[in-house]
C-alpha positions in Angstrom: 50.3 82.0 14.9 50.6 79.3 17.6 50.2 76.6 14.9 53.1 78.4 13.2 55.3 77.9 15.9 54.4 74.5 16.9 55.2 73.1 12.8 58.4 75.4 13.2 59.6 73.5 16.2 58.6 70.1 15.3 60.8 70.7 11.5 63.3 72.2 14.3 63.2 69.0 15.9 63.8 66.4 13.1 66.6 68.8 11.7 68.2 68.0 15.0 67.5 64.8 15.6 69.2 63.8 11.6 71.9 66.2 12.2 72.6 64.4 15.6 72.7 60.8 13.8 75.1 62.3 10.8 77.9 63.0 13.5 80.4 60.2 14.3 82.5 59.7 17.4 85.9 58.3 16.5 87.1 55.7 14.2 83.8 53.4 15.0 81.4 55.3 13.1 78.5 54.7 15.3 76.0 57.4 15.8 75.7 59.4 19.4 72.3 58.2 19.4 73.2 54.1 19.5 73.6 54.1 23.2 72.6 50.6 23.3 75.4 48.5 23.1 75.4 46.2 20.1 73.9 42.2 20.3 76.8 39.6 19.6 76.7 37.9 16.3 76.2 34.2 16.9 78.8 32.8 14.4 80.2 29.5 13.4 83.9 28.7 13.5 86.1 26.2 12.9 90.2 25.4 12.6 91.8 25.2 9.5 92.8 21.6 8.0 95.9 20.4 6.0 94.2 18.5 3.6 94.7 17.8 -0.5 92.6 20.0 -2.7 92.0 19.7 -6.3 90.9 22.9 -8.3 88.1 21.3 -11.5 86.6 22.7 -14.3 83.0 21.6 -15.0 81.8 21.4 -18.5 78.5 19.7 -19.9 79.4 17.1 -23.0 77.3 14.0 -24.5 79.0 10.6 -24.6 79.9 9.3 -28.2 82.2 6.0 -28.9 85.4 6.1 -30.3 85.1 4.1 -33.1 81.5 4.1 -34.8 80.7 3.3 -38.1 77.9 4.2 -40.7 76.7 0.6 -42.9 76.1 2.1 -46.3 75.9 0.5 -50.0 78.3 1.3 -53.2 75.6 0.2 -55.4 72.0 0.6 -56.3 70.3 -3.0 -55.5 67.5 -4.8 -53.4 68.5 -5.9 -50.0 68.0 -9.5 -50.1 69.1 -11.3 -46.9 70.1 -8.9 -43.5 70.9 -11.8 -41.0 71.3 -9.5 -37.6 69.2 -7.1 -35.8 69.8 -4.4 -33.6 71.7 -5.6 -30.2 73.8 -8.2 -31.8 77.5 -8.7 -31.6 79.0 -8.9 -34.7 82.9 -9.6 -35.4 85.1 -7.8 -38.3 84.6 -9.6 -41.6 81.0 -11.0 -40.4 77.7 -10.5 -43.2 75.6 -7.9 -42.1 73.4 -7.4 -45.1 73.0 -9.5 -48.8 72.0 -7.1 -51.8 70.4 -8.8 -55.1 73.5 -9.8 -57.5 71.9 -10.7 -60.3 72.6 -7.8 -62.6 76.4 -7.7 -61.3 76.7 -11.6 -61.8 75.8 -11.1 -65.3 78.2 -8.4 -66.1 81.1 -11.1 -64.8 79.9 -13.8 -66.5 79.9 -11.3 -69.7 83.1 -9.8 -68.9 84.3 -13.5 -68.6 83.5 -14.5 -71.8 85.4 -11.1 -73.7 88.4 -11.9 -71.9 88.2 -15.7 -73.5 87.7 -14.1 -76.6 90.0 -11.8 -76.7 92.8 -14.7 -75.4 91.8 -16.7 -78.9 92.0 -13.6 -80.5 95.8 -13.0 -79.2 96.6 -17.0 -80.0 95.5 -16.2 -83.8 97.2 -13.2 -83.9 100.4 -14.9 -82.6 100.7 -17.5 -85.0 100.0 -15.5 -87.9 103.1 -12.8 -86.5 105.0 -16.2 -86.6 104.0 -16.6 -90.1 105.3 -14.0 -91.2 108.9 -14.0 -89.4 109.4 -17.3 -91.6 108.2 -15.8 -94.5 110.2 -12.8 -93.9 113.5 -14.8 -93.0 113.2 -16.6 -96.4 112.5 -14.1 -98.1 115.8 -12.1 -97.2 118.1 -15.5 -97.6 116.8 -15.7 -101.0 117.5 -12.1 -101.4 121.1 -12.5 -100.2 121.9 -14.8 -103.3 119.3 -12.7 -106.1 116.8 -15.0 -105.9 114.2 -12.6 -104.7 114.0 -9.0 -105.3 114.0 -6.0 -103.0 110.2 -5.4 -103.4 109.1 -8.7 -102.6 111.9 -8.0 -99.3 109.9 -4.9 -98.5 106.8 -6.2 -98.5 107.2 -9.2 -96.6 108.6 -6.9 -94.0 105.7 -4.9 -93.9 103.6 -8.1 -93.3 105.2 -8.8 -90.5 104.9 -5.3 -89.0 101.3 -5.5 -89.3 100.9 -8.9 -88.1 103.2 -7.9 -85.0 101.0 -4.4 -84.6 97.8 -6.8 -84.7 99.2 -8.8 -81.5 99.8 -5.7 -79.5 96.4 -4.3 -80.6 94.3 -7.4 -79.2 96.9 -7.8 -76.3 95.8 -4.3 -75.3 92.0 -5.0 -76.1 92.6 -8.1 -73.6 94.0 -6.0 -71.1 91.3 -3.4 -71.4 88.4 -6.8 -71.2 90.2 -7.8 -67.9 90.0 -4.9 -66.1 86.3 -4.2 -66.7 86.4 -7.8 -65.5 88.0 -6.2 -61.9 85.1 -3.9 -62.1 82.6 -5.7 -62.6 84.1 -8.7 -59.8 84.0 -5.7 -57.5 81.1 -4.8 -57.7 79.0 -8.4 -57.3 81.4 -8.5 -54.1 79.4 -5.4 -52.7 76.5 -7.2 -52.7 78.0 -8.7 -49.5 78.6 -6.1 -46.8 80.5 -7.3 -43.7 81.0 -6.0 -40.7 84.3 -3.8 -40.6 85.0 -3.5 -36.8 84.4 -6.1 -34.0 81.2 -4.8 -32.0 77.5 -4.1 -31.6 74.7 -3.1 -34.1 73.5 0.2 -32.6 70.8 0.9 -35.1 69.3 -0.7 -38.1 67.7 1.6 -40.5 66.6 -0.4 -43.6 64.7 -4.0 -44.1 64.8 -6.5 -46.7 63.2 -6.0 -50.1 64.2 -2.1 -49.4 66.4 -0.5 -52.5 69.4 1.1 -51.0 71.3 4.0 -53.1 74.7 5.3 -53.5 75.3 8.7 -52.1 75.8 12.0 -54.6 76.6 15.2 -53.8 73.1 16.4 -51.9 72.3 12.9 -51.5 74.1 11.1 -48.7 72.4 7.7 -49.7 70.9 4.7 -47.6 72.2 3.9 -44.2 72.0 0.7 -44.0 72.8 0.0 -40.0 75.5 1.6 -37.8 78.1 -0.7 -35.9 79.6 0.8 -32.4 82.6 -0.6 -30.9 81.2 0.0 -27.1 85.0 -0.9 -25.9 85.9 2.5 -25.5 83.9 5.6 -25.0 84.8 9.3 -25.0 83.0 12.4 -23.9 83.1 15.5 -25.8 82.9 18.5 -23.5 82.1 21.8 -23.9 84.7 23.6 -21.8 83.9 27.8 -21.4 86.6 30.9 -22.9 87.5 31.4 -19.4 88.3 27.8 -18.5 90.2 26.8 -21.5 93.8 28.0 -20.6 93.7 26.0 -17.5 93.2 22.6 -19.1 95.9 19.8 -20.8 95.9 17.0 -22.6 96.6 14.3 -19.6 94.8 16.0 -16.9 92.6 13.9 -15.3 88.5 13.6 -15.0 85.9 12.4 -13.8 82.8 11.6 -15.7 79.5 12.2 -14.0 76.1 11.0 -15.5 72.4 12.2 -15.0 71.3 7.9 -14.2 74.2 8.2 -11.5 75.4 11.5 -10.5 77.1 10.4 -7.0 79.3 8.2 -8.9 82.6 9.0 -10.7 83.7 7.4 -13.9 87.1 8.0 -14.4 88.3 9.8 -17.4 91.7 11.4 -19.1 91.7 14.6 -21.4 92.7 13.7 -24.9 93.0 17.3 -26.8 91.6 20.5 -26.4 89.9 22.3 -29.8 92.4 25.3 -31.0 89.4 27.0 -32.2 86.3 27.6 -30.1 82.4 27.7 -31.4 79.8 29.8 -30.4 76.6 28.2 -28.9 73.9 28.5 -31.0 71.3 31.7 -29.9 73.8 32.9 -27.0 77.1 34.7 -26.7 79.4 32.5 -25.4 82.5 30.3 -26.4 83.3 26.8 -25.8 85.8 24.9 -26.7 85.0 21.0 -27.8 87.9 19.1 -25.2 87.7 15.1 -26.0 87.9 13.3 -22.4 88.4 9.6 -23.1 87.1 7.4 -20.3 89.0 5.2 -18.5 86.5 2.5 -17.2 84.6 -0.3 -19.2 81.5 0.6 -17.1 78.7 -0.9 -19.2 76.1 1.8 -17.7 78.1 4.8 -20.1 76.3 4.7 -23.6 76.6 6.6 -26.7 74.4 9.9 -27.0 74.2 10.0 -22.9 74.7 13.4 -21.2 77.3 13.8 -19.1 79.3 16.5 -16.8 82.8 16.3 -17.0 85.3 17.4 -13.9 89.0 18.6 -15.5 91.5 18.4 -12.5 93.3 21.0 -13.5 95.9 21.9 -10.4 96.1 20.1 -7.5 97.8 20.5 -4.0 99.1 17.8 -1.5 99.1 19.1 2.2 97.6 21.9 1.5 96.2 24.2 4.5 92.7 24.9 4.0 89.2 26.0 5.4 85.6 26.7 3.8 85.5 28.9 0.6 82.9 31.1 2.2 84.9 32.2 5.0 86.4 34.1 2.6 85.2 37.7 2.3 86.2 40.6 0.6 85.9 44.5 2.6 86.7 47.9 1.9 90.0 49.5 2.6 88.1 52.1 4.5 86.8 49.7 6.6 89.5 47.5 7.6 92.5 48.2 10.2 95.2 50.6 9.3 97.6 47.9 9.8 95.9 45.3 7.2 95.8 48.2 4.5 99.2 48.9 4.6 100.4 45.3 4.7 97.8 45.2 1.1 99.7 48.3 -0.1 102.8 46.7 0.6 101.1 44.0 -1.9 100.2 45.3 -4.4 103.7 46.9 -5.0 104.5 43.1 -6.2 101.8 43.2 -9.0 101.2 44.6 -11.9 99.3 47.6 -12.6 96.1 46.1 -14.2 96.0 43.7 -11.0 96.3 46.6 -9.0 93.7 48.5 -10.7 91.5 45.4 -9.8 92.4 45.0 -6.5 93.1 48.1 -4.8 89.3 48.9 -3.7 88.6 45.1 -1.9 90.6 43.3 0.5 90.2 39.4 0.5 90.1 38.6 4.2 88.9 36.3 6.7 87.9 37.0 10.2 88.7 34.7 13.1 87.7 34.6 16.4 89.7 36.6 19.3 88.2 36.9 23.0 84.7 37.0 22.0 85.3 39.2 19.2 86.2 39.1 15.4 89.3 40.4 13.9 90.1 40.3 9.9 93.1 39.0 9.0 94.5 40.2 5.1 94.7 36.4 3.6 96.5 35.1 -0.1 94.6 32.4 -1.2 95.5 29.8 -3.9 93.5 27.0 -5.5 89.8 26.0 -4.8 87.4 23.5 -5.2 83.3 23.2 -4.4 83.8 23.6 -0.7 87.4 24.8 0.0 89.9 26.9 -0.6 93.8 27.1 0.4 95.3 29.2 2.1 98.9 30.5 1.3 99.3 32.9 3.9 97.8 34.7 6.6 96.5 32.8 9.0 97.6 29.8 11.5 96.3 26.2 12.2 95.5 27.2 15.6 93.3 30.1 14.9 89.2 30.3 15.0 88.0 31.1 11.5 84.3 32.1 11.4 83.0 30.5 8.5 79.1 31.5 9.0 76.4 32.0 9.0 76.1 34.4 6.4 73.7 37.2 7.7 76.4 37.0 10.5 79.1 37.3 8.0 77.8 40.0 5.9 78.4 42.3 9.2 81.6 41.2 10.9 83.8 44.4 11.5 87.1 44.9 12.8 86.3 44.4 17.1 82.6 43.0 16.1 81.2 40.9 19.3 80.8 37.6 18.7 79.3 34.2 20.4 79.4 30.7 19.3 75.9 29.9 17.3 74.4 27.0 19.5 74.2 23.7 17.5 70.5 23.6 16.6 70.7 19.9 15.3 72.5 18.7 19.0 69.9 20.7 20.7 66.9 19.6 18.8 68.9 16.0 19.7 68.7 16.7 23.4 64.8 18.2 23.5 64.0 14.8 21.3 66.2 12.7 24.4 64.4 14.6 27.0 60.6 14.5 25.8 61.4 10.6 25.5 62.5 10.7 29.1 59.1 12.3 29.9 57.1 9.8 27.8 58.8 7.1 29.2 58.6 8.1 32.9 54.9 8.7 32.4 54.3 5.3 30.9 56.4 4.1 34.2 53.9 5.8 36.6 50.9 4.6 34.8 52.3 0.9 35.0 53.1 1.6 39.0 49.6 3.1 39.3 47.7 -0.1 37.7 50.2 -2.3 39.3 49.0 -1.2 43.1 45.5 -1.1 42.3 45.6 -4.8 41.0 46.9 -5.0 44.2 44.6 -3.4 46.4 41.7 -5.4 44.9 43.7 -8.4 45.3 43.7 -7.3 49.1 39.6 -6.8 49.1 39.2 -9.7 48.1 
């Protein structure tokens, strides 16, 4: 019975002790049993600046040049002569590659020679058409005075139709011979491939003695080499769905790049895709935006990765502090005042923005006698490590802008204390253990300097 008793009161006992916790004096919600009065949060603060800020849009792209071409052949034939190699400058019109022409110098020479026939063909033809037209005229003079009769007139006419058809006949056969004659002149010229830009040979893919081929329809056919005109580069980014709307052909860039990722190249946006792609094995949408660069920086090369900054919005004398002194609390937890200065708010928006905002309140805290009080904050653009402010809150005052476990608890009336500099006081430890060390080296040198002396004495 008395162990009873004794488990009775000790449930009795928690009961009370949980029931005593769950009730709340005031508006502080602290528990009657925090009798203790609450450690200050050591905090960081500073003032905020009137600076320019720049809101960017990162995106990963790959260098490329803007004018690039592929070296390929029109015809089937043995390379016989390639007189550059990869590296070399090359200007438009200069040979980059010499393909066998015997075949095609043939079909000239034979195309030649049907053409000359054909022109003593045409020459023959002519003169016996001539024939005829004086045959013809005599023979209708004499048939003017009934010397000749109308058949004879008939069929001297008929001659001369036929000898007139047979010049037109080989005149077309001539111009038929000289146009395969084009051909085939056009195609010995593609045994001599020249360089169609000014600029570098990036790659060589083939070697003398190799047969090149034409491309067909699953066959692209030989690349011979590829010339790059390294004069102008341009980036094509990958810019996200939700970054898209806020970038323009003009904005301005800069180009960063894995050898050198302090330093900015300088960049321009060209055009923006209308049409996004999704990225292969994941669910989300990019949108290829060509940046051109600005800069003839020889360390930016075709096929390099890059990450590309898009100033999208920027802001001259803006006022401005950290980005993560920023916080967002509940209404519940916030100052009557402050919530009905949001409500006030959020009669201005519409009702999908309200829907979003009507649980959080973007605030920032600042510093007041030792304690921190939130102030309801509209913020506007921000970059890495700021963000402007539009309204609510003064150059003068003390925004706490860390540390975070310290941020994560401010309240409305939340003692606070100024964190000590831990870098200025490991300075001045650092200052005053070299003081030590040094006065100790001092009295050593004092302490060998009179016993020199007291031997000197002795003796």
């Amino acid at each position: 019975m008395k162990k009873i008793l004794l488990l009775l009161a000790g449930v009795a006992l928690v009961v009370g002790v949980f029931g005593l916790n769950s009730i709340r004096r005031g508006e502080s919600g602290e528990s009657l049993l925090h009798v203790a009065a609450p450690d200050a949060l050591p905090v960081v603060v500073t003032e905020p600046v009137r600076q320019s800020i720049t809101r960017i849009v990162q995106a990963p792209g790959e260098v490329e040049a803007v004018l690039e071409v592929e070296i390929r052949s029109e015809i089937a034939a043995k390379i016989e002569e390639m007189p550059v190699e990869e590296g070399d400058v090359v200007e438009a019109g200069q040979l980059l590659c010499r393909l066998n022409d015997d075949e095609f110098r043939a079909r000239v020479e034979s195309g030649e020679a049907g053409v000359a026939r054909l022109a003593a063909s045409i020459r023959e033809a002519e003169a016996d058409l001539a024939q005829c037209k004086f045959d013809c005229a005599r023979r209708e003079r004499l048939a003017q005075v009934d010397a000749a009769s109308d058949i004879e007139l008939a069929e001297y006419r008929t001659r001369l139709l036929k000898a007139q058809a047979n010049v037109d006949v080989w005149k077309a056969s001539l111009e038929e011979a000289e146009a395969m004659l084009r051909s085939a002149r056009e195609y010995l010229n593609k045994t001599v491939i020249t360089s169609p830009i000014a600029g570098v040979v990036s790659q060589i893919r083939a070697k003398p003695g190799e047969v090149v081929v034409t491309g067909t329809m699953n066959n692209p056919g030989t690349v011979i080499m590829t010339v790059t005109d390294l004069s102008q580069m341009q980036v094509k980014a990958r810019v996200d769905e939700t970054d898209v709307p806020l970038v323009k052909p003009g904005q301005g860039v800069e180009i960063f790049l894995p050898s050198d990722p302090q330093r900015a190249i300088p960049g321009r946006v060209l055009r923006v895709a209308t049409s996004g792609a999704k990225q292969a094995g994941r669910d989300v949408v990019t949108f290829e935006t060509l940046v051109m660069v600005e800069s003839d920086d020889s360390a930016i090369k075709p096929a390099m990765t890059a990450n590309v900054e898009i100033q999208v919005e920027s802001r001259e004398d803006a006022l401005t502090i950290p980005v993560q002194a920023v916080v967002h609390r509940k209404r519940r937890d916030l100052p009557e005042k402050l919530v009905e200065e949001f409500t006030a708010r959020l009669a201005e928006l519409d009702s999908s923005e309200r829907a979003s905002r009507a649980q959080y309140l973007q605030v920032v805290f600042c510093m007041e006698d030792e304690e921190a009080r939130p102030h309801l904050v509209r913020t506007g653009i921000a970059d890495e490590a700021n963000v402007e402010l539009v309204e609510g809150v003064a150059v003068a005052d003390r925004v706490i802008v860390g540390p975070y476990r310290s941020l994560d608890q401010l309240k409305d009336g939340s003692k606070v204390k100024l964190e000590e500099d831990k870098k200025e006081a490991g300075e001045a430890d650092q200052e005053t253990e070299e003081e030590a060390r040094m006065a100790e080296v001092s009295e050593e040198e004092t302490e060998t300097t009179d016993s020199d002396s007291e031997v000197a004495k002795a003796q």
